[in-house]
C-alpha positions as CSV (number, residue, x, y, z in Angstrom):
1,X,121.3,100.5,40.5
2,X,121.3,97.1,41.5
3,X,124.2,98.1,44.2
4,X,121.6,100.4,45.2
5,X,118.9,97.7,45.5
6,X,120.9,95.0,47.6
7,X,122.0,97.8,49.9
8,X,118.6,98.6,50.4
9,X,117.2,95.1,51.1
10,X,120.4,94.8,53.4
11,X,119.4,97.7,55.4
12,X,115.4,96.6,55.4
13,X,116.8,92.9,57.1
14,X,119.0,94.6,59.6
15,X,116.1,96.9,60.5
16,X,113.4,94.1,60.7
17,X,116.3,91.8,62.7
18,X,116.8,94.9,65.2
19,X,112.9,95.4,65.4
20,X,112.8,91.8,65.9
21,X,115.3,91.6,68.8
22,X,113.2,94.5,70.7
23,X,110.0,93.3,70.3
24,X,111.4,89.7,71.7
25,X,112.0,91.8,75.0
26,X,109.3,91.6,77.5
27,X,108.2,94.7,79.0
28,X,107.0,96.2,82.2
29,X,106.6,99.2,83.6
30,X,107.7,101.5,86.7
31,X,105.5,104.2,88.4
32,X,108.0,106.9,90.6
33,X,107.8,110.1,92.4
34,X,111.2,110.9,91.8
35,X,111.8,114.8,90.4
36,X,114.6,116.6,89.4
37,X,117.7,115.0,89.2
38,X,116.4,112.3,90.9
39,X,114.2,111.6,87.7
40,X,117.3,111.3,85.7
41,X,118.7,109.1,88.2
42,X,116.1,106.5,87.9
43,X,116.4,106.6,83.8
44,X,120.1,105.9,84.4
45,X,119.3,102.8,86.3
46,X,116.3,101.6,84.3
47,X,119.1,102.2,81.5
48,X,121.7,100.6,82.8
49,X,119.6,97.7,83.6
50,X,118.6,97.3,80.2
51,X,122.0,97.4,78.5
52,X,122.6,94.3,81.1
53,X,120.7,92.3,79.8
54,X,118.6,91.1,76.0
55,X,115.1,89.5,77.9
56,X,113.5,92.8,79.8
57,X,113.0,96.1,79.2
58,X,111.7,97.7,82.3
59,X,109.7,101.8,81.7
60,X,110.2,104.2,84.2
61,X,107.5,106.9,84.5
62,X,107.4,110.1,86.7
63,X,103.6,110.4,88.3
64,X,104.1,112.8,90.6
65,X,104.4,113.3,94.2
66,X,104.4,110.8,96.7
67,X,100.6,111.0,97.2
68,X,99.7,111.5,93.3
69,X,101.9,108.7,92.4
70,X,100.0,106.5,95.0
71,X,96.6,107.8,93.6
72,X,97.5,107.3,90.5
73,X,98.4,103.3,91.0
74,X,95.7,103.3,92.8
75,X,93.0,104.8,89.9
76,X,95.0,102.4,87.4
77,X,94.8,99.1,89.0
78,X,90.6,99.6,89.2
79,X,90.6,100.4,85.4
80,X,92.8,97.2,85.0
81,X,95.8,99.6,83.5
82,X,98.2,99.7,86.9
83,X,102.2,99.1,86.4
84,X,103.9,96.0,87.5
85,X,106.0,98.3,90.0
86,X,104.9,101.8,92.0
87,X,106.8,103.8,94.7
88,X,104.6,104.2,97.9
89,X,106.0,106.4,100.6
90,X,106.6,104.6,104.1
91,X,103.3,105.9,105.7
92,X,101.5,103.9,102.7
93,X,102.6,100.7,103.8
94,X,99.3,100.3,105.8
95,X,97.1,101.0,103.3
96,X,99.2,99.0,100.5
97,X,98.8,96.3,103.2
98,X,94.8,96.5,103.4
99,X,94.8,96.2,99.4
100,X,94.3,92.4,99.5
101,X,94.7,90.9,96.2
102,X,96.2,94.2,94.4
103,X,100.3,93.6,96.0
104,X,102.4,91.0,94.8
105,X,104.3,90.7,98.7
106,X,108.5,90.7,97.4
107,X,109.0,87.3,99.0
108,X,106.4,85.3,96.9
109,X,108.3,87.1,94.0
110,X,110.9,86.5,94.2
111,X,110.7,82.8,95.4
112,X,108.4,82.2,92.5
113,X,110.2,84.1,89.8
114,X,113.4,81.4,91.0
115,X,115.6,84.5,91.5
116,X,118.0,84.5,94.4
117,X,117.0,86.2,97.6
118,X,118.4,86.6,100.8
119,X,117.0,89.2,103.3
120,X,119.6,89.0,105.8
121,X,121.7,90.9,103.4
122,X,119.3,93.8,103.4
123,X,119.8,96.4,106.6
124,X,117.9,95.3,109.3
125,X,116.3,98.7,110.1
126,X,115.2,98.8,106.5
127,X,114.0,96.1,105.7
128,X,112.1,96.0,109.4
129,X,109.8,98.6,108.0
130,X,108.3,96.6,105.3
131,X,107.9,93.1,106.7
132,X,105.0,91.0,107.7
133,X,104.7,90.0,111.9
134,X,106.5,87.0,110.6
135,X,109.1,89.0,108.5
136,X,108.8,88.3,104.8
137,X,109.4,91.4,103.1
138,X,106.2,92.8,100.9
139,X,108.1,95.8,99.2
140,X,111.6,96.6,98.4
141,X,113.4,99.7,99.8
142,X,114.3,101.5,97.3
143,X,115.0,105.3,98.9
144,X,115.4,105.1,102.3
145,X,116.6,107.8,104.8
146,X,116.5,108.4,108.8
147,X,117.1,111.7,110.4
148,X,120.8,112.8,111.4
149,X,122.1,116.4,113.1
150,X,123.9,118.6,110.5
151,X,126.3,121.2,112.2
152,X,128.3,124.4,110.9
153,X,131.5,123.5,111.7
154,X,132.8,127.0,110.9
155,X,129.8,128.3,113.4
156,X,131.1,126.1,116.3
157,X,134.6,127.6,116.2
158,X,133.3,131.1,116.2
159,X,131.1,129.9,119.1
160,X,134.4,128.6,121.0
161,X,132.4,124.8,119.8
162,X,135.1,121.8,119.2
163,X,133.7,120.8,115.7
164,X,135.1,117.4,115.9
165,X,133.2,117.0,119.1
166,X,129.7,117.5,118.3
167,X,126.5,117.3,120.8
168,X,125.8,113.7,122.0
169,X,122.7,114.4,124.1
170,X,119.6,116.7,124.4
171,X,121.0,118.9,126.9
172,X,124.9,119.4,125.3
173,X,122.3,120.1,122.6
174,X,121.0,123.2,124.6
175,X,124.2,124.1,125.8
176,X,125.8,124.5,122.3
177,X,122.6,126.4,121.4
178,X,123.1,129.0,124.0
179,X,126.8,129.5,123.1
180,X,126.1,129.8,119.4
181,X,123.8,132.2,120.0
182,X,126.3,134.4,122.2
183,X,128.7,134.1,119.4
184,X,126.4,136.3,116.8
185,X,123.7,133.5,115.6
186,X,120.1,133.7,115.7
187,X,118.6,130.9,116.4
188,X,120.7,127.4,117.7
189,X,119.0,124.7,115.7
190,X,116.0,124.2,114.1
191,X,114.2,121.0,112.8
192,X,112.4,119.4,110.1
193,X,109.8,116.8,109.3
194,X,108.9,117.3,113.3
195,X,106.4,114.5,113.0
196,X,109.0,111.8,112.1
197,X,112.2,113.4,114.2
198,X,110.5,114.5,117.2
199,X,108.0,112.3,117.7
200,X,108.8,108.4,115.6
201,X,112.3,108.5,115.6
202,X,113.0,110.5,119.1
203,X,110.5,107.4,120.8
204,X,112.4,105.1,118.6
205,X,115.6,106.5,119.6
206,X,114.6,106.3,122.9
207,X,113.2,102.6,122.8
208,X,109.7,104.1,123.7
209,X,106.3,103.2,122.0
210,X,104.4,105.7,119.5
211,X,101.3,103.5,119.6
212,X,100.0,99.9,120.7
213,X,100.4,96.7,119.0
214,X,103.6,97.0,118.3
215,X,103.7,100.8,116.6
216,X,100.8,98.9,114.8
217,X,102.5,96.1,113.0
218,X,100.7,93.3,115.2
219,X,97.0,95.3,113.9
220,X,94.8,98.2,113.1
221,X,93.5,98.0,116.4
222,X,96.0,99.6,117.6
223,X,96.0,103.2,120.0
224,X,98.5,105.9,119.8
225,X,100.4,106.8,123.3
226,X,103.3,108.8,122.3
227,X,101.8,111.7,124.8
228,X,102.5,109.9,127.5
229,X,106.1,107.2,126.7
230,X,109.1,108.5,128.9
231,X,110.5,110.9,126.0
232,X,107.9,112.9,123.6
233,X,106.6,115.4,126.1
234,X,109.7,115.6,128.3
235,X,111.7,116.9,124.7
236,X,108.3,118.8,123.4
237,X,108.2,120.8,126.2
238,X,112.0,121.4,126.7
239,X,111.6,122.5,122.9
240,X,108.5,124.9,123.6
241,X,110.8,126.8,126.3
242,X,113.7,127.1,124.1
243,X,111.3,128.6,121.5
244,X,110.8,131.4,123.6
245,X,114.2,133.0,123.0
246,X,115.4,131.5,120.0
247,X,117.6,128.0,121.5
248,X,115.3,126.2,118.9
249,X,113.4,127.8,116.0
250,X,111.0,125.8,114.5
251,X,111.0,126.9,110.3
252,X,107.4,124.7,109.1
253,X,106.9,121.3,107.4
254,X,109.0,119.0,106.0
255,X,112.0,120.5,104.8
256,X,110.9,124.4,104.7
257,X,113.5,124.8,107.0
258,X,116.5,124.4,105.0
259,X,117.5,127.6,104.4
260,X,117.8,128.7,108.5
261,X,120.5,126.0,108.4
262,X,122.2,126.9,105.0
263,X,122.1,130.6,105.2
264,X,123.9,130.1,108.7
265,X,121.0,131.5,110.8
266,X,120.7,128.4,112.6
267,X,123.9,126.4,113.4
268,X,122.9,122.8,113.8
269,X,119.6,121.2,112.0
270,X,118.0,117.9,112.6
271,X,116.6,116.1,109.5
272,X,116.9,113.5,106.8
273,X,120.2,112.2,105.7
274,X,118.8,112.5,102.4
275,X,119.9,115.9,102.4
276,X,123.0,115.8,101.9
277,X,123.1,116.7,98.2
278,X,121.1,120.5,99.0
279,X,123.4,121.0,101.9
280,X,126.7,120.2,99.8
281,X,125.6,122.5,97.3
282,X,123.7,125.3,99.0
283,X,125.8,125.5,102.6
284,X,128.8,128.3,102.0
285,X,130.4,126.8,105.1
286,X,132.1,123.7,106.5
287,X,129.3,121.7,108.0
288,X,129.7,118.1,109.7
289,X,127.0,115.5,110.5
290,X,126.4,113.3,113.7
291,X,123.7,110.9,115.1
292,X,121.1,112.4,116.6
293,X,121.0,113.4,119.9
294,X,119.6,111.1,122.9
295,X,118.1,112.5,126.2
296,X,120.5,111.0,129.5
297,X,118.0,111.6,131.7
298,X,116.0,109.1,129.8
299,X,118.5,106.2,128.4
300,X,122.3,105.6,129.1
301,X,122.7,105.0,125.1
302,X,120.4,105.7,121.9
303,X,118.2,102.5,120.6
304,X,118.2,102.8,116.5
305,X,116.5,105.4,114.5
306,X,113.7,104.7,112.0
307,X,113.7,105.1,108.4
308,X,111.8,107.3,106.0
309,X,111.8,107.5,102.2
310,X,109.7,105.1,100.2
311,X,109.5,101.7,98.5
312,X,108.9,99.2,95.4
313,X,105.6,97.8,95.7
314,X,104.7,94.5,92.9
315,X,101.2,95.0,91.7
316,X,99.4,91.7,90.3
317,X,97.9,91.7,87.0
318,X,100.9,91.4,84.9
319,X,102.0,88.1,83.1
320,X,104.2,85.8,84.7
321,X,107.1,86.7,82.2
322,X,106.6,90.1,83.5
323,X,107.1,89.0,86.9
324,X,110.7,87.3,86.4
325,X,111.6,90.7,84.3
326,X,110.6,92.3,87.8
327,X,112.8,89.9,90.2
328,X,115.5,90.3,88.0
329,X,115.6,94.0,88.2
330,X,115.2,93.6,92.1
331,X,118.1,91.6,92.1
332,X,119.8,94.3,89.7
333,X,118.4,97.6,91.9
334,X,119.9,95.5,95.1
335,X,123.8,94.9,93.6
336,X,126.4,96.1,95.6
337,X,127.4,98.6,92.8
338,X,124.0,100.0,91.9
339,X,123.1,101.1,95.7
340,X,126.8,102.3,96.3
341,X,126.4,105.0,93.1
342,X,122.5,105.5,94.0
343,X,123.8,106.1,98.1
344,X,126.7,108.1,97.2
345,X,124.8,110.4,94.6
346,X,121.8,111.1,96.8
347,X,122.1,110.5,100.2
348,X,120.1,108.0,100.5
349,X,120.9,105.0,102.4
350,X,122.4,101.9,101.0
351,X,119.6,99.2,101.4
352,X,122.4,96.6,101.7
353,X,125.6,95.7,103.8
354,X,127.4,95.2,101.2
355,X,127.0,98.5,99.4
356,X,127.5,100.2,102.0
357,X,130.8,98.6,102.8
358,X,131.7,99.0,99.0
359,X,131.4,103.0,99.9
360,X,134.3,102.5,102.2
361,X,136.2,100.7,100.1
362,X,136.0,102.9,97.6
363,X,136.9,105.9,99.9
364,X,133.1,108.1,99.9
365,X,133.8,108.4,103.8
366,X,136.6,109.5,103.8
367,X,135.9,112.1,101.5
368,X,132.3,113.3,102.7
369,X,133.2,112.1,106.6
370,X,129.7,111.4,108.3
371,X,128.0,110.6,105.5
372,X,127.7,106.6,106.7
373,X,126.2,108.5,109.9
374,X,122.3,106.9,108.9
375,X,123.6,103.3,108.2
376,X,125.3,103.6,111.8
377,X,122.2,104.8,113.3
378,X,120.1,102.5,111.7
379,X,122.1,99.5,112.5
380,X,123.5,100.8,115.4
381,X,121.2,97.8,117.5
382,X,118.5,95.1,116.7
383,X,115.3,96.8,116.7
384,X,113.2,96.1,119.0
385,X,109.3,96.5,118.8
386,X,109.4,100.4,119.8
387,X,112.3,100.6,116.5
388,X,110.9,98.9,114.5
389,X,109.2,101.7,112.7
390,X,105.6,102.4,112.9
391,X,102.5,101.1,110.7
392,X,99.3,103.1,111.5
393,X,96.6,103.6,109.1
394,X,95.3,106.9,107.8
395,X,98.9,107.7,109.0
396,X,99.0,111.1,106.2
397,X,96.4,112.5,107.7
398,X,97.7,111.5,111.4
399,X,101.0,113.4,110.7
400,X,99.0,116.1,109.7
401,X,97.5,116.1,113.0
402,X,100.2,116.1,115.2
403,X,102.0,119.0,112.4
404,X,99.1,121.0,113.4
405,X,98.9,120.0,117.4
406,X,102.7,120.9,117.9
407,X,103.0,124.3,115.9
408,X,100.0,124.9,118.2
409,X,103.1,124.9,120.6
410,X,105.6,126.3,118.9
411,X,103.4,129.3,118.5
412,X,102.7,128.9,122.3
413,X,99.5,128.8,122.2
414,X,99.3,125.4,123.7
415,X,101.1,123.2,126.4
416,X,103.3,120.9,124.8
417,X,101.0,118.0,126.8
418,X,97.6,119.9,125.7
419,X,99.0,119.8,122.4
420,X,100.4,116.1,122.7
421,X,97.1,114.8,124.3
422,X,94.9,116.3,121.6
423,X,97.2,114.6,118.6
424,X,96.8,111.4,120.2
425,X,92.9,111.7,120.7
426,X,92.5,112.7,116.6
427,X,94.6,110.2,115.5
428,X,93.0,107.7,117.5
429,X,89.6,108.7,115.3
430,X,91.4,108.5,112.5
431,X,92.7,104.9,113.4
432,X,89.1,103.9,113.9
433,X,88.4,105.1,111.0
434,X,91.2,103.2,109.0
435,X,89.5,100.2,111.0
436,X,85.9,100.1,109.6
């Protein structure tokens, strides 16, 4: 009995002593949009991160979609309940930016939480996206991608196509298009997320301005002009002709058109590198991936692309102890080790040089060749104020625009510069809008 009883208060110490230990953690919380597998991703690193260490235990919580996750931060901080971290997609930057007094910008964080921090070691193209005109970083890239060319490799040799000698430009672009589609296919490429390829990445590729200002960084009063820069309607209008018999098929929105690429109707497809994970599992064929292509007519060589993808935002309102828990896990999210796995299980791109070089190291190229195609487009040359990205306001709505104003084309019921002329002159009312 009175073995019974000591084991008992034994057991009631060890429990309070455990209890003890987790409550001495401080907590703090982390709002994503991250589903499926992704979603068990994030747990693992929120896990991992709190194995590493006894001080902080950070929460991850699925809210959603890009834009519910955003609302949902959004209804929180007003009723004084927001997280310390949220996920915003890239075309929230501009209105995370007009939220004076909510964000926590990452450089004051981190500087102030007496963490070490070094931006040079953070890609360039990335990090670019999310900086002030001065560039301190504001939020931390977390899943970034840019858009890359997948190819059917077993396509291209029925086509009489070198696969190890993929399209460079536009027009070897068209070429291979033709002869894939004398070899038996339907339809040579096809495109996703037009918005961001054809438009903000092609002008970016091409060194060639989507708006004033600087894309928008140096204001809000800033004016789109992509209808008229040396590359969007030259390729728009190329594209509307090669609708016509089936060169290009465009497939709808974001990545609806998947399937024309996996199911080997189309035999190249331009869209995010982020992919790579559906296209390994889905694609019943050997498939290859390669920059994206650059018109000659217009440059001798491609600029950079632009990223997509979304980032870690700080909120205020948290204690300061929550705030070091937060630049710690920065630091964490950012280690050479934790972006290599993250980059080589998703597709997403490594935010840092050194993860990325870790990948080769540890031999990922050489077994998924390509895959480090986005961090050499991305870094492939200092951006310059046309590559640095774009930052418009009401910029959801304004890709909804110019979805709307180019299947206008597709569906040739436009001219690609009726079509282009009109997107600019909405999106200009929404930008005044944005403004007031």
């Amino acid at each position: 009995m009175r073995k019974n009883g000591v084991a008992l208060v034994a057991g009631t110490v060890a429990v309070l002593v455990f209890a003890t230990a987790a409550e001495a953690k401080t907590q703090f919380q982390w709002w994503h949009a991250m589903s499926g597998v992704n979603n068990e991703r994030v747990d693992k690193i929120a896990s991992d991160f709190n194995a590493s260490q006894d001080e902080y235990e950070i929460v991850p919580t699925y809210k959603g979609n890009y834009t519910e996750t955003m609302t949902a931060a959004v209804a929180a901080f007003r009723a004084g309940e927001q997280p310390q971290i949220v996920q915003v997609f890239e075309v929230g930057t501009a209105t995370m930016m007009k939220a004076e007094g909510a964000v926590y910008p990452v450089f004051e964080l981190m500087a102030e939480a007496g963490e070490p921090f070094n931006q040079n070691d953070y890609l360039p193209a990335v990090v670019s996206y999310y900086t002030t005109a001065d560039n301190k970083l504001l939020s931390l890239p977390f899943n970034s991608s840019t858009p890359v060319m997948w190819y059917n490799k077993d396509a291209f040799k029925a086509a009489g196509l070198d696969p190890d000698n993929p399209p460079k430009t536009w027009q070897e672009v068209g070429e291979a298009s033709k002869a894939l589609k004398a070899s038996g296919l339907p339809c040579g490429f096809s495109v996703g997320w037009q918005s961001w390829v054809l438009v903000e990445n092609m002008s970016a590729w091409h060194d060639q301005p989507v708006g004033t200002k600087g894309n928008g960084f140096e204001g809000t009063d800033t004016e789109l002009v992509f209808n008229k820069n040396a590359i969007v309607p030259k390729l728009i209008a190329q594209l509307a002709e090669w609708q016509k018999d089936k060169t290009f098929d465009y497939g709808g929105r974001r990545g609806d058109s998947l399937p024309k690429f996996t199911t080997g109707e189309c035999g190249m497809w331009l869209n995010s590198s982020a992919y790579y994970g559906s296209i390994k599992e889905q694609a019943g064929f050997d498939f290859g991936i390669t920059m994206l292509p650059y018109d000659s007519d217009v440059v001798d060589a491609p600029q950079n692309s632009i990223i997509g993808g979304a980032t870690l935002w700080v909120l205020k309102g948290g204690t300061p102890e929550q705030y070091k828990g937060v630049a710690k896990f920065f630091n964490y999210l950012s280690s050479p080790e934790v972006q290599a796995w993250w980059h080589q299980e998703t597709g997403y791109v490594p935010i840092t040089l050194a993860a990325s070089e870790l990948s080769r190291e540890q031999g990922f190229y050489d077994k998924a060749p390509g895959a480090d195609t986005a961090v050499r487009e991305l870094s492939l040359n200092i951006p310059t104020e046309n590559s640095k990205g774009v930052r418009f306001g009401n910029f959801v709505q304004i890709r909804d625009v110019i979805n709307e104003e180019l299947e206008a084309v597709w569906a040739g019921s436009k001219s690609a510069q009726d079509a282009l002329d009109t997107a600019v002159e909405r999106g200009n009312e929404l930008l005044r809008k944005f403004e007031r």
